[in-house]
PyMOL commands that place a pseudoatom at each C-alpha (Angstrom):
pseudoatom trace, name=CA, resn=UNK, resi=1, chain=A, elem=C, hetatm=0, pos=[-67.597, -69.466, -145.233]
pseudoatom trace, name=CA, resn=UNK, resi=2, chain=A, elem=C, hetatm=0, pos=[-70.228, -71.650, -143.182]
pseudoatom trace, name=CA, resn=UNK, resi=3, chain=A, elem=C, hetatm=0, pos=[-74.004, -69.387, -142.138]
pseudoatom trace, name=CA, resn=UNK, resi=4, chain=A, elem=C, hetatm=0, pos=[-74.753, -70.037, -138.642]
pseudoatom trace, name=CA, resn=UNK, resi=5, chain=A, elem=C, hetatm=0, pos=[-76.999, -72.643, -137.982]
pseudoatom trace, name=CA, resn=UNK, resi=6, chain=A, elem=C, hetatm=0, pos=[-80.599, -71.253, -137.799]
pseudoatom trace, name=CA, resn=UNK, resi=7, chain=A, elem=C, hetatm=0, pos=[-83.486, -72.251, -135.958]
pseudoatom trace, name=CA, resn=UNK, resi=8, chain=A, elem=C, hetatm=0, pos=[-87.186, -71.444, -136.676]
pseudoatom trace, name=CA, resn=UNK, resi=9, chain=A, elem=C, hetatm=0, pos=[-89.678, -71.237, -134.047]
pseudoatom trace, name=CA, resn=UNK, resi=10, chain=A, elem=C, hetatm=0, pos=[-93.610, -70.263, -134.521]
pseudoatom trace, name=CA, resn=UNK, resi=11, chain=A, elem=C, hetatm=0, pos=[-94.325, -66.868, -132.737]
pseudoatom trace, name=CA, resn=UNK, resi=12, chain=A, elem=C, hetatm=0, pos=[-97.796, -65.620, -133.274]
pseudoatom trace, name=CA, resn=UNK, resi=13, chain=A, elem=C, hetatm=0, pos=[-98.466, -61.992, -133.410]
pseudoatom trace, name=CA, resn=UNK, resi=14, chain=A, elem=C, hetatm=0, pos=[-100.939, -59.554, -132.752]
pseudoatom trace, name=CA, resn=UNK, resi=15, chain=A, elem=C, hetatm=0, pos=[-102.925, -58.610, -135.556]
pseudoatom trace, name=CA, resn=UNK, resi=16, chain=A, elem=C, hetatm=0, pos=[-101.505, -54.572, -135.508]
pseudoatom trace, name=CA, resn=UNK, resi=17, chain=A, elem=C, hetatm=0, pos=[-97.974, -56.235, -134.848]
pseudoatom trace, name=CA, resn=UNK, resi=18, chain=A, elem=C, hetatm=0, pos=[-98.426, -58.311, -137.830]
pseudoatom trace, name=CA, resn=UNK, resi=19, chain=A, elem=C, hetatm=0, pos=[-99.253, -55.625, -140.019]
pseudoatom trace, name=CA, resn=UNK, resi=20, chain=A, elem=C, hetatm=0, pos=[-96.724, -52.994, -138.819]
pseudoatom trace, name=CA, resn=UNK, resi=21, chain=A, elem=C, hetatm=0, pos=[-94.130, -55.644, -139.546]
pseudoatom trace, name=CA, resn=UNK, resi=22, chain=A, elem=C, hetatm=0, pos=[-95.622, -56.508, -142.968]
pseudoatom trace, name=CA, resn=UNK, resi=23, chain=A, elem=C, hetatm=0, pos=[-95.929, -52.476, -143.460]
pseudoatom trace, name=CA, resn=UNK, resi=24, chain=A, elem=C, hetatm=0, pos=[-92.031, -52.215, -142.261]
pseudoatom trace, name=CA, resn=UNK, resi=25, chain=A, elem=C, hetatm=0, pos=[-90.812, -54.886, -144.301]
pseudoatom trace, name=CA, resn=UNK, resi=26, chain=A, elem=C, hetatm=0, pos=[-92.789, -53.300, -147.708]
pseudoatom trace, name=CA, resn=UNK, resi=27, chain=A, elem=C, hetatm=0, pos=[-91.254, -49.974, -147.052]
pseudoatom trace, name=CA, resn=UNK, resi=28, chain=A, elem=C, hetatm=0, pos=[-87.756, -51.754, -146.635]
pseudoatom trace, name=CA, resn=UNK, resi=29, chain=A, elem=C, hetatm=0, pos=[-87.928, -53.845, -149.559]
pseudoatom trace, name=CA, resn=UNK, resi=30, chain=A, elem=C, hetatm=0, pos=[-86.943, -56.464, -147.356]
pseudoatom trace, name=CA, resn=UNK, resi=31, chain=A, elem=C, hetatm=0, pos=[-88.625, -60.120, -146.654]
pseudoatom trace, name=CA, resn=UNK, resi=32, chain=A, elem=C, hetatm=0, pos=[-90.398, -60.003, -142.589]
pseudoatom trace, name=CA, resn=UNK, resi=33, chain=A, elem=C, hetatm=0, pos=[-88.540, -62.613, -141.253]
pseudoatom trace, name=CA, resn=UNK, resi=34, chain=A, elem=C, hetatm=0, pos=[-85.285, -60.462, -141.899]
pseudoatom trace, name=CA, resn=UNK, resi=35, chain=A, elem=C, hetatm=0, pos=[-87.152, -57.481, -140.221]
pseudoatom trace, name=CA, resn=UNK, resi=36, chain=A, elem=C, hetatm=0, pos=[-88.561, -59.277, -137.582]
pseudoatom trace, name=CA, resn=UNK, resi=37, chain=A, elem=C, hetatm=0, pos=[-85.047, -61.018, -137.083]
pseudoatom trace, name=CA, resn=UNK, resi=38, chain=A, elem=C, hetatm=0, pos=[-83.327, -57.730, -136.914]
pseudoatom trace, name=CA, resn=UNK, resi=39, chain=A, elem=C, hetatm=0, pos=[-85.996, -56.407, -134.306]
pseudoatom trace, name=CA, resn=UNK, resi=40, chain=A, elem=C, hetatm=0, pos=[-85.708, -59.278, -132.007]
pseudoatom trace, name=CA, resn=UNK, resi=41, chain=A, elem=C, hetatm=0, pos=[-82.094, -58.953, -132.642]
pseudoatom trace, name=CA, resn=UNK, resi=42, chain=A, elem=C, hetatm=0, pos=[-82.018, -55.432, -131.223]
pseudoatom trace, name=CA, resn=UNK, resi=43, chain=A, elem=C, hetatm=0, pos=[-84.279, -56.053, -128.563]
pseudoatom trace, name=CA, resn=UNK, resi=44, chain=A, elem=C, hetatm=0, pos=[-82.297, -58.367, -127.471]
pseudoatom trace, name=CA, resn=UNK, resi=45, chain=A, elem=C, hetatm=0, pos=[-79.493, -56.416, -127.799]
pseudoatom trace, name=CA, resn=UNK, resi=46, chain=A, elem=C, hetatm=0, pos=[-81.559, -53.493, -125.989]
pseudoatom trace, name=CA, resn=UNK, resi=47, chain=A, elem=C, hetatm=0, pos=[-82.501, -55.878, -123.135]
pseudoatom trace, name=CA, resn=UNK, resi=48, chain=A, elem=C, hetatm=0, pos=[-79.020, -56.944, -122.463]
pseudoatom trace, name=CA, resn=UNK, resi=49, chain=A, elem=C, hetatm=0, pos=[-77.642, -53.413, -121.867]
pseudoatom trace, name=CA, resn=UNK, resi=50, chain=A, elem=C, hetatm=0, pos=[-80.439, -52.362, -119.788]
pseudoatom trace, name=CA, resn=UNK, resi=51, chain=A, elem=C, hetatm=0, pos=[-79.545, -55.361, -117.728]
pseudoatom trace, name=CA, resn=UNK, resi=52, chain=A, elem=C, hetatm=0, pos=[-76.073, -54.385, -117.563]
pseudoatom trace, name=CA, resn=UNK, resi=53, chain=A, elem=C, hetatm=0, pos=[-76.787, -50.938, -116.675]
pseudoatom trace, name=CA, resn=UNK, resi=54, chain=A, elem=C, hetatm=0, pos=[-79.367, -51.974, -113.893]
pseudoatom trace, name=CA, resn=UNK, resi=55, chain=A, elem=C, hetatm=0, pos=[-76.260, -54.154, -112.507]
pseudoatom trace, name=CA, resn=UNK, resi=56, chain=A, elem=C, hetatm=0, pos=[-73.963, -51.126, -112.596]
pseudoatom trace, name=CA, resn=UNK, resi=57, chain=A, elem=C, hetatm=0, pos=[-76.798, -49.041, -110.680]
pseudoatom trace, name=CA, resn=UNK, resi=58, chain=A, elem=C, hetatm=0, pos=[-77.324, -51.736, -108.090]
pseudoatom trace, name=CA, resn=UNK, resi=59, chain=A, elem=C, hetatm=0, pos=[-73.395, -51.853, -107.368]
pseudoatom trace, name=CA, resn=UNK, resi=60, chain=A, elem=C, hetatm=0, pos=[-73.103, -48.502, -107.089]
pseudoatom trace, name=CA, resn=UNK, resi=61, chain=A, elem=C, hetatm=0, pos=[-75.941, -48.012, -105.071]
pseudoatom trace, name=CA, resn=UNK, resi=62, chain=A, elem=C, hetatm=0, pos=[-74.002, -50.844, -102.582]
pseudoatom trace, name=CA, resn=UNK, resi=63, chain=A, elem=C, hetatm=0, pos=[-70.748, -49.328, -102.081]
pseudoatom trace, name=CA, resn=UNK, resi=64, chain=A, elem=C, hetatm=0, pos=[-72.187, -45.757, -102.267]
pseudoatom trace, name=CA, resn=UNK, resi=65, chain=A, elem=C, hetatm=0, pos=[-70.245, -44.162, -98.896]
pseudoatom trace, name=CA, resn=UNK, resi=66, chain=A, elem=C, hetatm=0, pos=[-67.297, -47.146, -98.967]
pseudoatom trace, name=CA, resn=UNK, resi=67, chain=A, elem=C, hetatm=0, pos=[-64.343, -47.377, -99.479]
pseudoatom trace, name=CA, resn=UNK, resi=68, chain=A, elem=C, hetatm=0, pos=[-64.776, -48.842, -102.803]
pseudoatom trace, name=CA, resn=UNK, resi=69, chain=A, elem=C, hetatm=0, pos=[-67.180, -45.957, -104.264]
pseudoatom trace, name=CA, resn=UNK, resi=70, chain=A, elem=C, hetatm=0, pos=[-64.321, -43.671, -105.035]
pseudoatom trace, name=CA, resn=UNK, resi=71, chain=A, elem=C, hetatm=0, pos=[-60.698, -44.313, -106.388]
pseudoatom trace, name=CA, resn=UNK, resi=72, chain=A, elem=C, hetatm=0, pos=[-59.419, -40.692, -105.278]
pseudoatom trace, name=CA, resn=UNK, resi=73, chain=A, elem=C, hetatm=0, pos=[-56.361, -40.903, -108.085]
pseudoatom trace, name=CA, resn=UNK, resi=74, chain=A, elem=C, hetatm=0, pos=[-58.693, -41.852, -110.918]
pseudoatom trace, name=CA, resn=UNK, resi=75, chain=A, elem=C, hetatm=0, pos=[-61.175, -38.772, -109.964]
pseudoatom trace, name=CA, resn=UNK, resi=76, chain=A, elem=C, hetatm=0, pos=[-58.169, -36.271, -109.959]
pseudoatom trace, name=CA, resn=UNK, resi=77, chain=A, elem=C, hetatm=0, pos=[-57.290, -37.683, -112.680]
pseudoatom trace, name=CA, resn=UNK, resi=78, chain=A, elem=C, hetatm=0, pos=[-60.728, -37.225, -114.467]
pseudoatom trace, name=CA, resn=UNK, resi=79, chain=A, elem=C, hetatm=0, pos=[-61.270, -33.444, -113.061]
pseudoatom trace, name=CA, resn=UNK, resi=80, chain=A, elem=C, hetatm=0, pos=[-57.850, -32.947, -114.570]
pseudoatom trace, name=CA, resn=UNK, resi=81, chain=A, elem=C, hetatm=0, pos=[-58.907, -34.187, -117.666]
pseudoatom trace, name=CA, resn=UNK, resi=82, chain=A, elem=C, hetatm=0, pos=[-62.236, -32.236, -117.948]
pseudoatom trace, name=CA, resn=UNK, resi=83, chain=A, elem=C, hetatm=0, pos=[-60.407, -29.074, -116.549]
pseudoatom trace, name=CA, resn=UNK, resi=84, chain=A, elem=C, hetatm=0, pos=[-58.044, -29.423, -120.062]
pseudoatom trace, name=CA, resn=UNK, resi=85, chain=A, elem=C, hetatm=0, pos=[-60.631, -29.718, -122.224]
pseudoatom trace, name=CA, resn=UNK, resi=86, chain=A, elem=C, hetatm=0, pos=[-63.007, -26.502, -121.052]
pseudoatom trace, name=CA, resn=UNK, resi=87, chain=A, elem=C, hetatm=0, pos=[-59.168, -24.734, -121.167]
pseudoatom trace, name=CA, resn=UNK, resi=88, chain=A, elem=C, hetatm=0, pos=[-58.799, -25.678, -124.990]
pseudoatom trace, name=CA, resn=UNK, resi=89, chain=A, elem=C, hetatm=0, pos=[-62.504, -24.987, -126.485]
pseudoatom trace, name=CA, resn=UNK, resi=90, chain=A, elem=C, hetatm=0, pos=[-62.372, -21.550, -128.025]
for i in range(1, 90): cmd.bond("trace and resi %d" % i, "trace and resi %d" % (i + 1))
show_as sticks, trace
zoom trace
């Protein structure tokens, strides 16, 4: 199996950065380029559904009072759901 292609770039940190990473990496047992990696990583990750979930918000916001803020079958069907659920919970 073929590793992605990696690329390196310099990234210069703040001093306390540099030595929470260092501190994170010693308590992982772990080199700090695979921490930091993994934190950008989930940052990323983090940033992208924030971004997602601001795009949901905006659209929602839009059509809030149109036709296209409600699909009336798919909410009974939801209440009907929910309704089952509270019925079967002792």
């Amino acid at each position: 199996m073929q590793s992605a292609r990696r690329r390196n770039f310099h990234l210069p940190l703040e001093e306390e950065t540099y030595a929470q990473l260092m501190r994170e990496a010693k308590r992982a047992g772990r080199p700090a380029t695979q921490v930091a990696r993994e934190a950008i990583e989930v940052g990323l990750e983090e940033r992208h559904r924030r971004a997602i979930a601001e795009s949901i918000s905006a659209y929602a916001t839009a059509v809030a009072g149109s036709k296209d803020d409600l699909d009336e079958d798919l909410e009974r069907a939801a209440v009907e759901h929910l309704a089952k659920r509270r019925r079967r919970k002792p």
